[in-house]
Wavefront OBJ file of the C-alpha trace (Angstrom):
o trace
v 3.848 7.248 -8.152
v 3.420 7.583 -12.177
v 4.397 10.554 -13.418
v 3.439 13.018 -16.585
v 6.759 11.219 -18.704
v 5.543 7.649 -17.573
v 2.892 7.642 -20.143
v 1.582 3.488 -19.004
v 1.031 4.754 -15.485
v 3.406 2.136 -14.067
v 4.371 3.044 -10.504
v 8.457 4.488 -10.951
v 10.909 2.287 -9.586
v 13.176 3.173 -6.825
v 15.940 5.134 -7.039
v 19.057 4.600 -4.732
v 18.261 7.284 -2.447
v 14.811 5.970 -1.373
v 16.651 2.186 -1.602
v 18.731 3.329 1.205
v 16.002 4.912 3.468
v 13.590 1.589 2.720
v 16.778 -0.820 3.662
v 17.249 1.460 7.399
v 13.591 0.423 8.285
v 13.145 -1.819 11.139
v 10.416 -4.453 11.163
v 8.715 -2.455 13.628
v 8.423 0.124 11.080
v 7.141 -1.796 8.689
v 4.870 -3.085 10.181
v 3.562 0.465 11.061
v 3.195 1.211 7.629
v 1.082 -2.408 6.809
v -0.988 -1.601 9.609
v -1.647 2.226 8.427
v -2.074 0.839 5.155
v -4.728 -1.937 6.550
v -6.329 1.122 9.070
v -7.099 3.107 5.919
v -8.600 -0.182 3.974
v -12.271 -1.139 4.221
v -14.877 -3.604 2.881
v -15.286 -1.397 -0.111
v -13.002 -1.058 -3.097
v -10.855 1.781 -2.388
v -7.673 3.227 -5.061
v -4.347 2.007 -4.436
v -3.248 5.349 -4.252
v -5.981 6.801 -2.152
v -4.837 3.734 0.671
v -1.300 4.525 0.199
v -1.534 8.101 0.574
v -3.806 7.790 3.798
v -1.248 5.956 5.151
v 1.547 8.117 4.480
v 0.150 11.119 6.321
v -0.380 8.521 9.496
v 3.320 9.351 10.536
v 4.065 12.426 8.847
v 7.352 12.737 10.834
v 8.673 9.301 10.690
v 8.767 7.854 7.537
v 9.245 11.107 5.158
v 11.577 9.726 3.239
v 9.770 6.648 2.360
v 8.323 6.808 -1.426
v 4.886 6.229 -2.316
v 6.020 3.086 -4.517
v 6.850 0.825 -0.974
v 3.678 1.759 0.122
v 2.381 0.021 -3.090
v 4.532 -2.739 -2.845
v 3.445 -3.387 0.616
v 0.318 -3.218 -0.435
v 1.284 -6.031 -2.900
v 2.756 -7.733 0.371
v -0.627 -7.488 2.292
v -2.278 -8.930 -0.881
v -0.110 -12.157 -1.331
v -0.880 -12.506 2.236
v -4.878 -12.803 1.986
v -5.154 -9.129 3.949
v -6.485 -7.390 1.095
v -8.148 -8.574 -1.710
v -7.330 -6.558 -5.435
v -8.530 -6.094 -8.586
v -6.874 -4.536 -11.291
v -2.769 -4.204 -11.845
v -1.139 -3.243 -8.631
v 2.058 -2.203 -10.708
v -0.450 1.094 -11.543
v -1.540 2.398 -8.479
v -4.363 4.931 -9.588
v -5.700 1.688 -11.666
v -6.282 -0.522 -8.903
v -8.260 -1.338 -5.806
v -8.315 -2.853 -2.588
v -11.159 -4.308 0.111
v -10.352 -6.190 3.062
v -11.644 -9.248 2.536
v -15.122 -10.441 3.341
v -14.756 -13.228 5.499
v -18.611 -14.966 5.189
v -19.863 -17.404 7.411
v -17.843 -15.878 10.669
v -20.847 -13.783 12.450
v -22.848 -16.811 11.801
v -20.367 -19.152 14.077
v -19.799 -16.480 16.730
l 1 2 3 4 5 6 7 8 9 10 11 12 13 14 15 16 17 18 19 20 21 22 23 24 25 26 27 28 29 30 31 32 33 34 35 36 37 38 39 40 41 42 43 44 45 46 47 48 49 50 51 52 53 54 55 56 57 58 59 60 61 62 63 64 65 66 67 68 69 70 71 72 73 74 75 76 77 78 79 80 81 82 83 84 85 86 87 88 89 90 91 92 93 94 95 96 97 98 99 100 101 102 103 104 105 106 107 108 109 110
């Protein structure tokens, strides 16, 4: 996440360390973390960083080595995807927010 000597906020980028521990996750995994990102999303704007650190305490044990910046950039994922809708720049995590999207019209056809 930004830190006091990143001055713009931007999220930090990866280091090799975390690179490594990202690249050993299965697909299983990840998806584990997009749906404990999408579990702690609702129909309200909610911070970025508030979703992605719900999420990280969802499997406390598994994924401790994970940083706080894939979260955000699988929350970028879910976003591309139509999963989450976003305002503001995902690239600054306490600047931005995320909804599930409201789907209109579907209670009416059910």
């Amino acid at each position: 996440m930004a830190s006091e000597n990143n001055p713009n906020d931007i999220d930090e980028p990866l280091d090799a360390e975390e690179l490594a521990a990202i690249a050993a996750l299965t697909p299983e995994d990840i998806q584990a973390i997009d749906d404990a990102l999408l579990k702690n999303a609702s129909n309200h704007w909610s911070k970025v960083a508030f979703i992605v650190g719900a999420a990280m305490y969802a499997y406390p044990d598994k994924f401790l080595d994970i940083p706080d910046v894939f979260y955000g950039d699988r929350v970028k994922v879910l976003v591309s995807q139509g999963l989450l809708e976003s305002q503001g720049n995902l690239s600054k995590m306490r600047f931005s927010e995320v909804r599930i999207p409201n789907v209109t019209g579907i209670a009416n056809e059910i």
